[in-house]
C-alpha positions as CSV (number, residue, x, y, z in Angstrom):
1,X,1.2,14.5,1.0
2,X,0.3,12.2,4.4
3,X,2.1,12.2,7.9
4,X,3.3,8.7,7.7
5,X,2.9,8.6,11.5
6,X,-1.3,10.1,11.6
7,X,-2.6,7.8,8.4
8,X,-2.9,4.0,9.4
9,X,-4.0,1.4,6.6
10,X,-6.5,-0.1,8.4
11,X,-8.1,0.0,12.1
12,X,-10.2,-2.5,14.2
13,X,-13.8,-1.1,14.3
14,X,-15.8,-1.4,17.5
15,X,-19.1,-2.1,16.5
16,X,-20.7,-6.0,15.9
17,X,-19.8,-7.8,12.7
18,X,-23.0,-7.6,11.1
19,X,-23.3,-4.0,11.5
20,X,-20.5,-3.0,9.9
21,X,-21.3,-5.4,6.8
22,X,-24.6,-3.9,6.9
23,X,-23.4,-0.1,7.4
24,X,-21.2,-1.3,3.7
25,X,-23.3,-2.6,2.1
26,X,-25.7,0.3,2.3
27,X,-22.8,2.9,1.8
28,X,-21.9,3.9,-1.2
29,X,-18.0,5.0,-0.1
30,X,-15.1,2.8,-2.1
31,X,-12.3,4.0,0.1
32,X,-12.2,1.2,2.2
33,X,-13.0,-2.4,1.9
34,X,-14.3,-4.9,5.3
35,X,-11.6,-7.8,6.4
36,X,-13.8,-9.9,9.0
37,X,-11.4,-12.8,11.1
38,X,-13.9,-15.6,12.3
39,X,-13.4,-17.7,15.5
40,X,-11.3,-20.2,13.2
41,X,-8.6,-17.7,11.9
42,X,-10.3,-17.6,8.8
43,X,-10.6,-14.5,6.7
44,X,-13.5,-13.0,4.8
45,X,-13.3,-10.0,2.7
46,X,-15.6,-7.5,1.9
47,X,-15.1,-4.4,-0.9
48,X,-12.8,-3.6,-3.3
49,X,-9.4,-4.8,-4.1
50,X,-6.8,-3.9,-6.5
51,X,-6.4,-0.8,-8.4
52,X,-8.6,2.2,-7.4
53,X,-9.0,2.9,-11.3
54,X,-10.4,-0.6,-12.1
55,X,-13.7,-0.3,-13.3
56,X,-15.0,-3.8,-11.9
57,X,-17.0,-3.6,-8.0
58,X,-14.9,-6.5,-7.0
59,X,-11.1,-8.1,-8.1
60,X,-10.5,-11.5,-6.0
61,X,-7.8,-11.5,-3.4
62,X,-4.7,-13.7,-4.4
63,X,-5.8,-15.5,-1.1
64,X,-9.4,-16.7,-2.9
65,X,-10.7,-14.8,0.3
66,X,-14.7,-15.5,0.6
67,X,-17.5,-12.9,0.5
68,X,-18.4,-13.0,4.2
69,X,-21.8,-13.6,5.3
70,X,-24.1,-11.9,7.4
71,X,-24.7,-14.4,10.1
72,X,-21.0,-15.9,10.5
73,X,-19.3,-16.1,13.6
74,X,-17.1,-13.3,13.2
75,X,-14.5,-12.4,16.1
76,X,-12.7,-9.3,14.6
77,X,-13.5,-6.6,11.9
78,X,-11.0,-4.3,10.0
79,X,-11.6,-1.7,7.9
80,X,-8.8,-1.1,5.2
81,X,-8.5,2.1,3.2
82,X,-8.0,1.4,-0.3
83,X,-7.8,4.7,-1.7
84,X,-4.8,5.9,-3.7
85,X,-2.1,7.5,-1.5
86,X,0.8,9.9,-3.1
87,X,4.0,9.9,-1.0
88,X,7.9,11.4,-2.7
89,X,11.2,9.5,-2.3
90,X,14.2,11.7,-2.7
91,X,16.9,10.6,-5.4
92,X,20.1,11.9,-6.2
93,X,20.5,11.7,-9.9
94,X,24.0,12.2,-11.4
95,X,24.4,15.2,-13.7
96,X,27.2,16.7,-15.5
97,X,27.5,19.5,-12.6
98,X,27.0,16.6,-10.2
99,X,24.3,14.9,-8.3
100,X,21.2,16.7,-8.0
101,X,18.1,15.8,-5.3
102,X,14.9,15.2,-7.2
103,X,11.6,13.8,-5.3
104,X,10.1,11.1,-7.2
105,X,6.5,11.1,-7.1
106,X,5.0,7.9,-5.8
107,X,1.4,6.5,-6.2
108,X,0.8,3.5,-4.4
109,X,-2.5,1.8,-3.1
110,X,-3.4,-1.8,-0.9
111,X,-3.9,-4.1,-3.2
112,X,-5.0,-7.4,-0.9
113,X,-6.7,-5.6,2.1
114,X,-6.4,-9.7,3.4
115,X,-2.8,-9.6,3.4
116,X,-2.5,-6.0,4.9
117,X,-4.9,-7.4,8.0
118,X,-3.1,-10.7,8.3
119,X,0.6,-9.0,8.6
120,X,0.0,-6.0,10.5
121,X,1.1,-3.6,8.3
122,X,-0.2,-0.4,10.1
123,X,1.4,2.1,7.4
124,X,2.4,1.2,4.2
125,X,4.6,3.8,2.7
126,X,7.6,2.5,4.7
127,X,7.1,-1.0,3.0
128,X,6.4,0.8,-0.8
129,X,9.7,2.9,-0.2
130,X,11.9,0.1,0.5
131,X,10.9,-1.6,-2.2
132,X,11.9,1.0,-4.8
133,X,15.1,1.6,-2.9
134,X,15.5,-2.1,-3.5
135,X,14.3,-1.2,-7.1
136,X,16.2,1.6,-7.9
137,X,19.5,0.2,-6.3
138,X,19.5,-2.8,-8.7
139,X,18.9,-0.7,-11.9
140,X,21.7,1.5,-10.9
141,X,24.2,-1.7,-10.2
142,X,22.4,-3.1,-13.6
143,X,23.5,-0.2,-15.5
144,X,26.9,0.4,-14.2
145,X,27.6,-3.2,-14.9
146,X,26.3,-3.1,-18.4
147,X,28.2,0.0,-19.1
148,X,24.8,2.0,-20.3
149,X,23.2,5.2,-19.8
150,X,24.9,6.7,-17.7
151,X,27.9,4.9,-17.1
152,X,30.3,5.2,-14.6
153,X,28.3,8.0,-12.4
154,X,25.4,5.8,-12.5
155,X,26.5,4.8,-9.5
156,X,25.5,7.8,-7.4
157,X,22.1,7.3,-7.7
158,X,21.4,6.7,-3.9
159,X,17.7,7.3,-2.2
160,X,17.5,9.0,0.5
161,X,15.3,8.6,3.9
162,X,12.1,10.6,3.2
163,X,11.4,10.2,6.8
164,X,11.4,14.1,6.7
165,X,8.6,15.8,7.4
166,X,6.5,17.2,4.1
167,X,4.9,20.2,3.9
């Protein structure tokens, strides 16, 4: 598991634009991808995008980001990890003896580097788990509504904070 506070999604490098696209497009790492800013607020993408397993070198960004080039006028460059990261959410599940804690394996990646850049989204496991507390909320109001499954205990499924630390 990762320390939500010590693994950041992406980080400002240090070095000049065009040796970082250089120092990529010489290395043969995939766990990162290059988001370069120009002096016009522009974005520029570099890497992969998308799902780790894809086969494909490069999936465009919803945002049509372009390739960036060598000798633009590039103010700021990120480097986004891309690779697949593995976090749990605790769930209480209802059971006949009553509700039991179960972690639910999660396996989340970035999927626009672009979009992760442009928002500041420093860790992403926060944003992933409120999502599938949204997620799981709704199918647990959807099914005590509907009067399936599980029926009236469906209710107690609640997720908890897994702001705890992991082993």
């Amino acid at each position: 598991m990762s320390d939500e506070s010590a693994e950041r999604l992406y980080l400002r490098t240090v070095r000049p634009p065009w040796r970082e696209i250089l120092s990529y497009r010489w290395s043969t790492a995939t766990d990162w991808s290059l988001v370069l800013r120009d002096s016009a607020g522009d974005y520029y993408v570099l890497g992969r995008c998308g799902d780790p397993e894809t086969s494909s070198a490069h999936v465009p960004t919803p945002d049509e980001a372009a390739a960036p080039a060598l000798g633009g006028s590039y103010t700021d460059v990120f480097r986004v990890h891309v690779t697949e990261h593995v976090d749990t959410q605790a769930v209480g599940l209802p059971t006949v003896y009553g509700t039991e804690s179960v972690d639910l394996w999660v396996s989340w990646w970035v999927h626009d580097p672009v979009r992760v850049v442009r928002t500041k989204t420093l860790h992403g496991w926060h944003v992933i788990r409120t999502h599938l507390t949204r997620a799981l909320r709704w199918l647990a109001d959807t099914q005590t509504s509907a009067g399936n499954g599980l029926r009236r205990s469906c209710s107690i499924l609640v997720c908890r904070s897994a702001s705890r630390k992991r082993a």
